[in-house]
Structure formats: C-alpha cells, structure tokens
PDB file of N, H, CA, C and O in Angstrom:
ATOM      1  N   UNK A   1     103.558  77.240  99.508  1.00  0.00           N
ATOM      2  CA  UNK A   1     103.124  78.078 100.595  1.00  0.00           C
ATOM      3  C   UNK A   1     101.829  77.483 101.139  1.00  0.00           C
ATOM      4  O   UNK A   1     100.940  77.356 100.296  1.00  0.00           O
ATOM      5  N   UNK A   2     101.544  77.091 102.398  1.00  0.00           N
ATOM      6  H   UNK A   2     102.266  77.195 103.083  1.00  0.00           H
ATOM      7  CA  UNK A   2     100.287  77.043 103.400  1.00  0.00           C
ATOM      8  C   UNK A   2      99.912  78.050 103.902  1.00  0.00           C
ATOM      9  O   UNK A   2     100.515  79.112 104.051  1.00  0.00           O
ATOM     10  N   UNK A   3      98.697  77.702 104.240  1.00  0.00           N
ATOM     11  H   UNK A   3      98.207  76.839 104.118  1.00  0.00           H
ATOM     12  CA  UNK A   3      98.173  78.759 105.209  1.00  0.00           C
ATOM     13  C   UNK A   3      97.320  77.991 106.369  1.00  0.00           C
ATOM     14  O   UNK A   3      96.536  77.139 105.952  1.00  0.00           O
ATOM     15  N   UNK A   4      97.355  78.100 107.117  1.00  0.00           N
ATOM     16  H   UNK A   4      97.993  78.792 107.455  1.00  0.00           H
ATOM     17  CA  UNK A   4      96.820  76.989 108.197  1.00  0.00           C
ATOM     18  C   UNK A   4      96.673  77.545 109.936  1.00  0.00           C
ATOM     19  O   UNK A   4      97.420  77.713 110.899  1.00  0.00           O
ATOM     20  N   UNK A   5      95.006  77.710 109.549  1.00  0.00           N
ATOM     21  H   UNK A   5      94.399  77.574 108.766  1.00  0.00           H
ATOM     22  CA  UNK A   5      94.585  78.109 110.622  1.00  0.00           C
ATOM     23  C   UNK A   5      94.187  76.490 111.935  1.00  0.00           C
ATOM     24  O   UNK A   5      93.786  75.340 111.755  1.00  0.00           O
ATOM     25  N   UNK A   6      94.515  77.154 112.933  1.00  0.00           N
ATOM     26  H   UNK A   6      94.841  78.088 113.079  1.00  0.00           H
ATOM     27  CA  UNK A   6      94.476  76.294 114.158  1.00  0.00           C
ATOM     28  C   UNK A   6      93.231  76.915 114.872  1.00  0.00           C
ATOM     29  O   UNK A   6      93.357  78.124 115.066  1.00  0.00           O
ATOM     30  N   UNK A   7      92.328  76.492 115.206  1.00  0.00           N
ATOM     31  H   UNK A   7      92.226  75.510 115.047  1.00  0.00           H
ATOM     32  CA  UNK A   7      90.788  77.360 115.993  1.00  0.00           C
ATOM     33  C   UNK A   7      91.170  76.824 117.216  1.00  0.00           C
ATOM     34  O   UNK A   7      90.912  77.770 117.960  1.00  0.00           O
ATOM     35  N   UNK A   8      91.651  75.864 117.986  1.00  0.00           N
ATOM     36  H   UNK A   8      91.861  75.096 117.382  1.00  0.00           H
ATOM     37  CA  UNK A   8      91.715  75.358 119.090  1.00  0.00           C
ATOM     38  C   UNK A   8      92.687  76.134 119.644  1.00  0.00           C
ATOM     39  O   UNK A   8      92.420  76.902 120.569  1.00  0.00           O
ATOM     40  N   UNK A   9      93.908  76.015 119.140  1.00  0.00           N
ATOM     41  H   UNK A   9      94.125  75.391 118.389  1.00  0.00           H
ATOM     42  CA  UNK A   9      94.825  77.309 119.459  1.00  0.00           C
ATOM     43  C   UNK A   9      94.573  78.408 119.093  1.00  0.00           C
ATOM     44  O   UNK A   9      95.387  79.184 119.592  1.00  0.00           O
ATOM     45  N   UNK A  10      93.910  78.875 118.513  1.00  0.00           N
ATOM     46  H   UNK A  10      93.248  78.244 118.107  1.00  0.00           H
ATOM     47  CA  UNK A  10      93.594  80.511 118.399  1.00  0.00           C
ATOM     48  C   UNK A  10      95.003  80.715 117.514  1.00  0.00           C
ATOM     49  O   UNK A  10      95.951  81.401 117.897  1.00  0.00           O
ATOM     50  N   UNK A  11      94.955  80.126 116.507  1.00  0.00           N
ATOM     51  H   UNK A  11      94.185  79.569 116.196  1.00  0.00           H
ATOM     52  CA  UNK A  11      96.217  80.468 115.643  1.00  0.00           C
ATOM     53  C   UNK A  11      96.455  80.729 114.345  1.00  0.00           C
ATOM     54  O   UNK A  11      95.519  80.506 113.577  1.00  0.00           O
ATOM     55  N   UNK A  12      97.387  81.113 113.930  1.00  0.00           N
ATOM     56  H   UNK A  12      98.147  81.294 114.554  1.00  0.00           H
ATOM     57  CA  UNK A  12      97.269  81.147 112.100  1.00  0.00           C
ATOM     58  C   UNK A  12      98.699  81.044 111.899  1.00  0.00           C
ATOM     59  O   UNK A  12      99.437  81.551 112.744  1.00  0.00           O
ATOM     60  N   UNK A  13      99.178  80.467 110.912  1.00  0.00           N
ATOM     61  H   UNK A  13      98.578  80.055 110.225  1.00  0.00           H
ATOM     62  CA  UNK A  13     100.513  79.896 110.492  1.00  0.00           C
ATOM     63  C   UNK A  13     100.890  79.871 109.696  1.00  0.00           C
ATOM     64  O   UNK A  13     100.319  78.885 109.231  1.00  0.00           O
ATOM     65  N   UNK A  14     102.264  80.582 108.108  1.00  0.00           N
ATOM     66  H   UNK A  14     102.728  81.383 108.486  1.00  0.00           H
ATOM     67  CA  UNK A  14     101.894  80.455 107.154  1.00  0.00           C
ATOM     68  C   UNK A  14     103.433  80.186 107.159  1.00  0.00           C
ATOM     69  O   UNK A  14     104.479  80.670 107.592  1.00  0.00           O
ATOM     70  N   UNK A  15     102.861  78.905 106.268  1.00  0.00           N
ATOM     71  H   UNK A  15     102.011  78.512 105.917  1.00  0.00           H
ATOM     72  CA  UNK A  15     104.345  78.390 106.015  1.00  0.00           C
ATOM     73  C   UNK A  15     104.816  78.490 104.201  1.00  0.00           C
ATOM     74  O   UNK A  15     104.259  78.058 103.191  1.00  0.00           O
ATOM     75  N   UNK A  16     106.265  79.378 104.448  1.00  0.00           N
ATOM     76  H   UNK A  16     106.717  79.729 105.268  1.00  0.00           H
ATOM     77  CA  UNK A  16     106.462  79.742 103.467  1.00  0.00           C
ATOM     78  C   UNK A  16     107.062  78.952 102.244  1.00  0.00           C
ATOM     79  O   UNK A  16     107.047  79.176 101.034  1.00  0.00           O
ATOM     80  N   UNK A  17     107.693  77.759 103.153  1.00  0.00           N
ATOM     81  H   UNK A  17     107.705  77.577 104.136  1.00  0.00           H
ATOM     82  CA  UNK A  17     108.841  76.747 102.207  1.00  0.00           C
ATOM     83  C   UNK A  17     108.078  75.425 102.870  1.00  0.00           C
ATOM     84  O   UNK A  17     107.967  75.465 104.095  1.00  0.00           O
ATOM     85  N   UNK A  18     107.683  74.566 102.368  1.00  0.00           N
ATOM     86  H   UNK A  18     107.773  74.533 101.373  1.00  0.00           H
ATOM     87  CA  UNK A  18     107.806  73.389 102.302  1.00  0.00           C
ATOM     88  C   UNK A  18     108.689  72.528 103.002  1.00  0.00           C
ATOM     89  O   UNK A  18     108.587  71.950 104.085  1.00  0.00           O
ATOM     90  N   UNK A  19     109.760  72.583 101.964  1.00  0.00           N
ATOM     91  H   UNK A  19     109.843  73.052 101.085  1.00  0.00           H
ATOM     92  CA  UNK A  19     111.169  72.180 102.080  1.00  0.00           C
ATOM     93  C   UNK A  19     112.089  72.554 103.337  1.00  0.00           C
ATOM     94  O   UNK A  19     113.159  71.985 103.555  1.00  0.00           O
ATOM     95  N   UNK A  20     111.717  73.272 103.903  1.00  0.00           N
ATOM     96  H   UNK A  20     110.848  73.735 103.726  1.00  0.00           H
ATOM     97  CA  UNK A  20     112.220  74.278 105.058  1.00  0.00           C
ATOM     98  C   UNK A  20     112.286  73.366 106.030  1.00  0.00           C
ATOM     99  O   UNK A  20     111.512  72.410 105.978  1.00  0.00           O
ATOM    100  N   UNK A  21     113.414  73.510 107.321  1.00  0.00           N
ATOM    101  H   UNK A  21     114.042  74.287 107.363  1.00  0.00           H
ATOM    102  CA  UNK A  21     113.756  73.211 108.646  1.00  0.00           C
ATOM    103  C   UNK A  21     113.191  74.176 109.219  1.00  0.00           C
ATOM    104  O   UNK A  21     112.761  75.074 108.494  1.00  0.00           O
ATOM    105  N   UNK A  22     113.058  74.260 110.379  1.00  0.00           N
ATOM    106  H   UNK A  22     113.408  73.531 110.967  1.00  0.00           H
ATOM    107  CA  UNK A  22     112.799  75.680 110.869  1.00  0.00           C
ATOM    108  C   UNK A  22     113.890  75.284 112.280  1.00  0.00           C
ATOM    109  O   UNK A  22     113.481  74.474 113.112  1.00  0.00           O
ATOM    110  N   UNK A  23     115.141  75.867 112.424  1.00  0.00           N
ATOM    111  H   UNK A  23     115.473  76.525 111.749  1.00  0.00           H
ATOM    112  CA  UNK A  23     116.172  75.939 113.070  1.00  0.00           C
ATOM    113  C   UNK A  23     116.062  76.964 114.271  1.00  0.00           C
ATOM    114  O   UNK A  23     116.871  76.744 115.172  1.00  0.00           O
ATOM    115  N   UNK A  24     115.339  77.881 114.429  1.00  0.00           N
ATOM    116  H   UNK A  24     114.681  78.060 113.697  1.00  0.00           H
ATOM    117  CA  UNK A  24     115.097  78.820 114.788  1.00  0.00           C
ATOM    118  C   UNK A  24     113.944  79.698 115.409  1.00  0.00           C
ATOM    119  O   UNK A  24     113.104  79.814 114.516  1.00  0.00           O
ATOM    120  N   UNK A  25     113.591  80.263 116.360  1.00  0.00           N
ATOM    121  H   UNK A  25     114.273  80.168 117.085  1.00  0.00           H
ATOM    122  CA  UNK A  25     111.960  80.892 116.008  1.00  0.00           C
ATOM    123  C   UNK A  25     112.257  82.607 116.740  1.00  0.00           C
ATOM    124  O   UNK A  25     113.106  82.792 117.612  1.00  0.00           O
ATOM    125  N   UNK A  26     111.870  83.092 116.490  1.00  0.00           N
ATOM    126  H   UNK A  26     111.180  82.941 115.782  1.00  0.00           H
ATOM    127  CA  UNK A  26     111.960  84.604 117.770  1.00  0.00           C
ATOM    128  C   UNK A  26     110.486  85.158 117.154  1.00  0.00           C
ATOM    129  O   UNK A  26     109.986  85.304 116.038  1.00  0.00           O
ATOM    130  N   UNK A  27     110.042  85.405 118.753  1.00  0.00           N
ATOM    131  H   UNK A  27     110.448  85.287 119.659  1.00  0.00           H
ATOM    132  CA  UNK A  27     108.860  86.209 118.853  1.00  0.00           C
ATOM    133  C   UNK A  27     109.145  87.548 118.477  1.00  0.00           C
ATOM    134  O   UNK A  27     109.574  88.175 119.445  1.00  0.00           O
ATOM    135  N   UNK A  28     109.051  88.400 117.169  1.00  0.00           N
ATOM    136  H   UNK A  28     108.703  87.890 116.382  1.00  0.00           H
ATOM    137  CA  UNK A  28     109.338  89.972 117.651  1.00  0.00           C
ATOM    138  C   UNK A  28     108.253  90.908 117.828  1.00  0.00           C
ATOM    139  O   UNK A  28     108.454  92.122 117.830  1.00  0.00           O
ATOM    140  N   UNK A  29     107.271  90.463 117.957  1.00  0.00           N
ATOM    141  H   UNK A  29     107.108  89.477 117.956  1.00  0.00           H
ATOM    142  CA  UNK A  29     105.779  91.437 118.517  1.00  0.00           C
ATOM    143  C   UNK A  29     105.447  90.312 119.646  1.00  0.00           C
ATOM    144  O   UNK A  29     105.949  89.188 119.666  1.00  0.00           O
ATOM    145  N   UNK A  30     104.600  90.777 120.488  1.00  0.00           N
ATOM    146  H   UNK A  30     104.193  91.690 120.471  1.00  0.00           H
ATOM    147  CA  UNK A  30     103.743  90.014 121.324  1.00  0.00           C
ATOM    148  C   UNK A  30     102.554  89.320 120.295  1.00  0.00           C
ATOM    149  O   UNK A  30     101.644  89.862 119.667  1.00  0.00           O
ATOM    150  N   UNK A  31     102.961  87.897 120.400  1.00  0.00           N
ATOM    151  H   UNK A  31     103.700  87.456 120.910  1.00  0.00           H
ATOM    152  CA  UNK A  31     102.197  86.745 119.626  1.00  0.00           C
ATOM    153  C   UNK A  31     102.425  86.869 118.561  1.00  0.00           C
ATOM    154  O   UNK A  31     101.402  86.670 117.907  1.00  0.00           O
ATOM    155  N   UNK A  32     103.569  87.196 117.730  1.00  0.00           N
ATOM    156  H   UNK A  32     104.400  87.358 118.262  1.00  0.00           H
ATOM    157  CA  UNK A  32     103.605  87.217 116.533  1.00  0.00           C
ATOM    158  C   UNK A  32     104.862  86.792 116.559  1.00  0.00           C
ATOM    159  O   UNK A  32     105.804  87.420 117.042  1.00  0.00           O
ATOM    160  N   UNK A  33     104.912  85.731 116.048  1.00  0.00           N
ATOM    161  H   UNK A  33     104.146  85.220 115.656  1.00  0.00           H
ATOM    162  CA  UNK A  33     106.487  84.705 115.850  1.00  0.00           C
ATOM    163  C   UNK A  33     107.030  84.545 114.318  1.00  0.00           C
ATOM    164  O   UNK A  33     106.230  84.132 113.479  1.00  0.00           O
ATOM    165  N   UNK A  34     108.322  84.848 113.944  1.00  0.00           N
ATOM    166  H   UNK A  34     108.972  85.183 114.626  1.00  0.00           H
ATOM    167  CA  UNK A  34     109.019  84.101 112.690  1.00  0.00           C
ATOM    168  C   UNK A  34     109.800  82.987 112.799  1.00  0.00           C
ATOM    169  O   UNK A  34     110.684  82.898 113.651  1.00  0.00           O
ATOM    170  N   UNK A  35     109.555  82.147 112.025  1.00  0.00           N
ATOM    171  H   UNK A  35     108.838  82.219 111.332  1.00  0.00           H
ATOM    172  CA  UNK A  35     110.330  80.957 112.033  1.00  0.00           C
ATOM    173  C   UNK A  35     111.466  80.920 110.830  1.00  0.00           C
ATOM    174  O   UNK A  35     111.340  81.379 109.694  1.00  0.00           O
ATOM    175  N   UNK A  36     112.721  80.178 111.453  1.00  0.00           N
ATOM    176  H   UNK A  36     112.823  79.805 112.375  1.00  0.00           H
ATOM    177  CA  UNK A  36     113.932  80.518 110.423  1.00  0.00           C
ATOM    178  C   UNK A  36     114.449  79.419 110.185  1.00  0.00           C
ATOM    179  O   UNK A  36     114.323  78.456 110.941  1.00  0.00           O
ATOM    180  N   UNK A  37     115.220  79.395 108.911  1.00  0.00           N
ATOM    181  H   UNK A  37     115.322  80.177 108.296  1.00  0.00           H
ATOM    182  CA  UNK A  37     116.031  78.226 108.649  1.00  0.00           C
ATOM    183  C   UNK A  37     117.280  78.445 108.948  1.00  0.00           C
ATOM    184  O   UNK A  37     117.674  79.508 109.427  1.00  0.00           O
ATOM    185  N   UNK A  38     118.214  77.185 108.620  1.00  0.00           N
ATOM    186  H   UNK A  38     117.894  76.321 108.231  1.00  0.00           H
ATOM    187  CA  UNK A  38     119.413  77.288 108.449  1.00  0.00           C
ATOM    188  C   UNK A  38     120.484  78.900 108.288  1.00  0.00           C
ATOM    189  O   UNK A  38     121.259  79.533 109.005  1.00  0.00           O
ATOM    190  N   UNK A  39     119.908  79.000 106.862  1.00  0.00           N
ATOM    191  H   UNK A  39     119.278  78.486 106.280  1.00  0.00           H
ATOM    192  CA  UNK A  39     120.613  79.979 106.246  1.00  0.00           C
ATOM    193  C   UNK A  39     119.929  81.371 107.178  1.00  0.00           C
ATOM    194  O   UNK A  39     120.560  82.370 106.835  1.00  0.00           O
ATOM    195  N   UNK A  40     118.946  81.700 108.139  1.00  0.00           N
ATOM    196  H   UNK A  40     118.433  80.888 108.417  1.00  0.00           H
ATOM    197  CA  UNK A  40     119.269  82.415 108.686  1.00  0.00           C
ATOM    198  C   UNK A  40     117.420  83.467 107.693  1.00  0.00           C
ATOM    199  O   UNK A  40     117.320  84.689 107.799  1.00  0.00           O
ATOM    200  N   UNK A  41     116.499  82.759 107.030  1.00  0.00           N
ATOM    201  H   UNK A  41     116.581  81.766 106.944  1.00  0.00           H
ATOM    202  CA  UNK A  41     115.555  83.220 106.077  1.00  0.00           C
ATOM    203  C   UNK A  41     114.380  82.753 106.530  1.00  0.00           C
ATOM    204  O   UNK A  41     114.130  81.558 106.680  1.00  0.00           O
ATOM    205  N   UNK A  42     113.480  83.851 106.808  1.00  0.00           N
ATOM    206  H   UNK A  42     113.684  84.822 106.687  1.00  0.00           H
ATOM    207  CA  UNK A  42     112.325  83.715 107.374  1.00  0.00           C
ATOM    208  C   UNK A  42     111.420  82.597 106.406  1.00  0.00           C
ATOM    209  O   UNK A  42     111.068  82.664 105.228  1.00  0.00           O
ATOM    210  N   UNK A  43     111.218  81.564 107.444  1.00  0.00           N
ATOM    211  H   UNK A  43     111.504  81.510 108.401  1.00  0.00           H
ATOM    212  CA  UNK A  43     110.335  80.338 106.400  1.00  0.00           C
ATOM    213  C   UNK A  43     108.877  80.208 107.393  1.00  0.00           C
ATOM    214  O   UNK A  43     108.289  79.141 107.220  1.00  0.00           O
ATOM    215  N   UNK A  44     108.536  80.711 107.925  1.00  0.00           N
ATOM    216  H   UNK A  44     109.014  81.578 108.065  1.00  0.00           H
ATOM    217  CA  UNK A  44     107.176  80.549 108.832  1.00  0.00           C
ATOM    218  C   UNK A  44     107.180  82.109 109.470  1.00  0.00           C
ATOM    219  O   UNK A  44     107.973  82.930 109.931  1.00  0.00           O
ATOM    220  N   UNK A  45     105.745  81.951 109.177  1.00  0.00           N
ATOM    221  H   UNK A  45     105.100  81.285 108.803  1.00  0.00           H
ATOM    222  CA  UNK A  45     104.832  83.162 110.803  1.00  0.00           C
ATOM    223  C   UNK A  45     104.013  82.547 111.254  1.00  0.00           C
ATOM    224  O   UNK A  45     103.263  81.838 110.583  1.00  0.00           O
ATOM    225  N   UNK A  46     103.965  82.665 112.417  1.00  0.00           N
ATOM    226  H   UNK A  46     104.574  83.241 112.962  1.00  0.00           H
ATOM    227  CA  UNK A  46     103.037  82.618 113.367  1.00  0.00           C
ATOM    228  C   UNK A  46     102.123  83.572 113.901  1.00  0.00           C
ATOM    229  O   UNK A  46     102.620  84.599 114.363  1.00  0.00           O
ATOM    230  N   UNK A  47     100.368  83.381 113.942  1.00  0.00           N
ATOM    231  H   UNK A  47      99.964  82.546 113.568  1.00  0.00           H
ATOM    232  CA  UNK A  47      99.959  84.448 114.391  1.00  0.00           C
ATOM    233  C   UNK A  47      99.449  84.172 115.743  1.00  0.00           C
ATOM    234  O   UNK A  47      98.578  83.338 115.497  1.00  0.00           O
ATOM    235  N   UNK A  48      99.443  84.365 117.127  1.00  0.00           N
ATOM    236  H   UNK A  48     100.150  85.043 117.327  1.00  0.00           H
ATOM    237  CA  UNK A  48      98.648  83.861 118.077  1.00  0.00           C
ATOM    238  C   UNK A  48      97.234  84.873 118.370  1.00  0.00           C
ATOM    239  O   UNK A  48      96.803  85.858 117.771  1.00  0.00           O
ATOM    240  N   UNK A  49      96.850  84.269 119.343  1.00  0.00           N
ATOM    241  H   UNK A  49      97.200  83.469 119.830  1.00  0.00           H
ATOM    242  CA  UNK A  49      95.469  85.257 119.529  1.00  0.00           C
ATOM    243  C   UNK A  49      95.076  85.702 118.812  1.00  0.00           C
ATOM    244  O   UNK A  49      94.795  86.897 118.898  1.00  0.00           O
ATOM    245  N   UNK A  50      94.752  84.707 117.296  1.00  0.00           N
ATOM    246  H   UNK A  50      94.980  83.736 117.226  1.00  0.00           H
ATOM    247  CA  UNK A  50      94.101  85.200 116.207  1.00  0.00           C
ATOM    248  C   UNK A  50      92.851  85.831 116.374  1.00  0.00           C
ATOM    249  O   UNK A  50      92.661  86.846 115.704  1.00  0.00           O
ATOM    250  N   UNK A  51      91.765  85.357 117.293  1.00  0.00           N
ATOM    251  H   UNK A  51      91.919  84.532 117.838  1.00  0.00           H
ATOM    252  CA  UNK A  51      90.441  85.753 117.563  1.00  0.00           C
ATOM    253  C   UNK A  51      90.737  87.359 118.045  1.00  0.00           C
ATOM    254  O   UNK A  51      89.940  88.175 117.582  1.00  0.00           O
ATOM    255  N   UNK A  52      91.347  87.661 118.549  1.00  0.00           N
ATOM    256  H   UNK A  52      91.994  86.999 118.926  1.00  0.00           H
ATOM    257  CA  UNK A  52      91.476  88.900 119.450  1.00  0.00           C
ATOM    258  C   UNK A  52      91.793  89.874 118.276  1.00  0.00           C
ATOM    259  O   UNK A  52      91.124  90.902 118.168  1.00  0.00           O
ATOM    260  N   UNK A  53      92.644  89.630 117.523  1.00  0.00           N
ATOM    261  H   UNK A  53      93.188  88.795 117.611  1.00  0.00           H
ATOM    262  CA  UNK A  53      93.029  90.785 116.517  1.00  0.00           C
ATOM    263  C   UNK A  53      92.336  90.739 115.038  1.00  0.00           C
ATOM    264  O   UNK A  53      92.732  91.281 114.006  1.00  0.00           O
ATOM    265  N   UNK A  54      90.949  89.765 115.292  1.00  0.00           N
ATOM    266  H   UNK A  54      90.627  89.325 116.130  1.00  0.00           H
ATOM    267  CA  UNK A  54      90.400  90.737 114.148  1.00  0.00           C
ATOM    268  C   UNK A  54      88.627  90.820 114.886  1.00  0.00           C
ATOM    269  O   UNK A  54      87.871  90.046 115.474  1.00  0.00           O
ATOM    270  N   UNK A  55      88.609  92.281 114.402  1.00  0.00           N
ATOM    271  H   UNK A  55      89.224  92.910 113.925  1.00  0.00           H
ATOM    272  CA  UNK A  55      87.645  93.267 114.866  1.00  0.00           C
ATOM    273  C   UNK A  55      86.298  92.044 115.696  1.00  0.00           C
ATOM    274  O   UNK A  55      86.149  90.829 115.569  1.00  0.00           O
ATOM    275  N   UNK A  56      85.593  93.001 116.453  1.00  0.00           N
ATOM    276  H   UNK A  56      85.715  93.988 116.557  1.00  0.00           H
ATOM    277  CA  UNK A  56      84.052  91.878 117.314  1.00  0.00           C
ATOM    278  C   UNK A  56      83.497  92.291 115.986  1.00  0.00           C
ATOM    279  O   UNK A  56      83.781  93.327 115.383  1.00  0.00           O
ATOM    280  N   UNK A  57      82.511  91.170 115.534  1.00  0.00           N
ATOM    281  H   UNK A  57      82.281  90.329 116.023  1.00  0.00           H
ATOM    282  CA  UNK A  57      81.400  91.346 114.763  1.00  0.00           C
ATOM    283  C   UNK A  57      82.095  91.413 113.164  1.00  0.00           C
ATOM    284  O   UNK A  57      81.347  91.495 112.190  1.00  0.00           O
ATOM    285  N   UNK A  58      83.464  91.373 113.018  1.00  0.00           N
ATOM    286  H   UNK A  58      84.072  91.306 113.809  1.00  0.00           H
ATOM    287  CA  UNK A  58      83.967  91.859 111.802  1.00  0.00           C
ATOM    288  C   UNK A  58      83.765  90.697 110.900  1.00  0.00           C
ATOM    289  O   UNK A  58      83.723  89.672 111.581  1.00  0.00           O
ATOM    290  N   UNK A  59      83.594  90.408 109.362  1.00  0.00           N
ATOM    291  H   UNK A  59      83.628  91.240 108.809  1.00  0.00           H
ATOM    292  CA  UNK A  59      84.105  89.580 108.469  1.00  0.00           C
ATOM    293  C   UNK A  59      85.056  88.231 109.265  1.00  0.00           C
ATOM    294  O   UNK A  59      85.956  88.554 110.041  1.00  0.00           O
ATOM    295  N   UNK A  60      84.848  87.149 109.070  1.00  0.00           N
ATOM    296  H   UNK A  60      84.117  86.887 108.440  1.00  0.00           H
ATOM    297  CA  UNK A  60      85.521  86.270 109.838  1.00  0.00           C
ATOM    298  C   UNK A  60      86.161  85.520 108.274  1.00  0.00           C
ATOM    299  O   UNK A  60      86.289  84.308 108.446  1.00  0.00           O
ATOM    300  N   UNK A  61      86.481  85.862 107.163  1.00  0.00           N
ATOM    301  H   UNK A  61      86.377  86.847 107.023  1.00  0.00           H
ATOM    302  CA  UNK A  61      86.291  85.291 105.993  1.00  0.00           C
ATOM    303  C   UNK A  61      88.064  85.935 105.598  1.00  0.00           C
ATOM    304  O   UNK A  61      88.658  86.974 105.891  1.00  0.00           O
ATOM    305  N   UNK A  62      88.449  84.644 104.774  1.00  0.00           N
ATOM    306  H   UNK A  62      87.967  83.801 104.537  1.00  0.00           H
ATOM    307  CA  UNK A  62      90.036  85.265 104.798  1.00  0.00           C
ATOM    308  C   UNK A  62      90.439  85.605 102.992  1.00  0.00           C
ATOM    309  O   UNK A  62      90.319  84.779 102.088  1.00  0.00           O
ATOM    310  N   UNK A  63      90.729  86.456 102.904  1.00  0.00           N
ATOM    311  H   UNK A  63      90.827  87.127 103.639  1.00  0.00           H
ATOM    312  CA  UNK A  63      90.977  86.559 101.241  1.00  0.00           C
ATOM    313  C   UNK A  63      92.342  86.689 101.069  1.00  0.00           C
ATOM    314  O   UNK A  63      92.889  87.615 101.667  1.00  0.00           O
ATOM    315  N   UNK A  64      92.915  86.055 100.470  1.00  0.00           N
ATOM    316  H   UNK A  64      92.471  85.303  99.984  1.00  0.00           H
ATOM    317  CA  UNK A  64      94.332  85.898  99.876  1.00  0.00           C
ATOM    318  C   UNK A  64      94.415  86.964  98.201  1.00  0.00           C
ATOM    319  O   UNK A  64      93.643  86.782  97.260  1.00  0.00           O
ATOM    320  N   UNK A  65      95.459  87.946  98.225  1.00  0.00           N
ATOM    321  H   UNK A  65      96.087  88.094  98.989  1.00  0.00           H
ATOM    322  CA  UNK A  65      95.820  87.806  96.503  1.00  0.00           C
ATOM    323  C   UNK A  65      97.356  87.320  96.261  1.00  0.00           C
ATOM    324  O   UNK A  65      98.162  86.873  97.077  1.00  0.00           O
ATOM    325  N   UNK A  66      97.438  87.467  95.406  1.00  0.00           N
ATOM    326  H   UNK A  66      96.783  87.831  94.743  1.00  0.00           H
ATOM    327  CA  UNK A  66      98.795  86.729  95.160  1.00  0.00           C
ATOM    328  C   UNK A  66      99.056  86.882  93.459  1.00  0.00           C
ATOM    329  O   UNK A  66      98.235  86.472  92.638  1.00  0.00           O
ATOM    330  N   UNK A  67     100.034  87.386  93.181  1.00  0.00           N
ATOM    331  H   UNK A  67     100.701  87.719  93.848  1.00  0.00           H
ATOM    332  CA  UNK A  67     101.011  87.633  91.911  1.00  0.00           C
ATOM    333  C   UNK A  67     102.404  86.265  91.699  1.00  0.00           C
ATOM    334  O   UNK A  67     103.204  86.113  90.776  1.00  0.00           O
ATOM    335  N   UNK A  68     102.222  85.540  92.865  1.00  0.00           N
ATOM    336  H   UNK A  68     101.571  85.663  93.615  1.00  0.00           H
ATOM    337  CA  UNK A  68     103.671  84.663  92.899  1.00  0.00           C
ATOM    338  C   UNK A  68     102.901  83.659  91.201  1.00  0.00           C
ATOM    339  O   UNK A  68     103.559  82.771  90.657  1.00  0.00           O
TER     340      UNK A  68
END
C-alpha cells in the first residue's frame, strides 16, 4: 500500500495493490475517484482538491493507523 501526496496537483492517492492494473476509474463524489482492476476491485483512490477539504488553519500533518 502507498500513500502519495501530489502538492502541485492538489492531490492524494492511495494505492492499494502494487501489483494492480488499473483498467478502470469512475469518479463517484465530486473529486473523489476509485480506480479498478480487471476483476472489477477497487485498487486506487484518488483525492482531488486536497487543500480545500481539510479545514483553514487546521493540522496539515497526516496520521495513518493500521492493524493490516
């Protein structure tokens, strides 16, 4: 799994498989994209207008947890 922010694009991207094609993409929110493989299994998100959706003045600092 990545996580990979773009600042020039105002973006954030988290790619779930490695190994993955991404065959596929559909936007289903405004700026918020999934990317799909083959089999039809979400292997990427996309976040756009990252700057815009988190708070003015807020924490700019990203914390991950994780059990995988």
């Amino acid at each position: 799994m990545k996580l990979l922010v773009d600042h020039e694009a105002d973006a954030l991207y988290l790619k779930l498989n490695d190994d993955a094609t991404v065959v596929e993409s559909e936007e289903v929110q405004p700026g918020i994209v999934l990317d799909f493989d083959a089999d039809e299994k979400v292997v990427g998100l996309e976040i756009l207008g990252l700057s815009s959706r988190v708070p003015a003045g807020g924490d700019r600092t990203l914390s991950v947890e994780t059990t995988i």
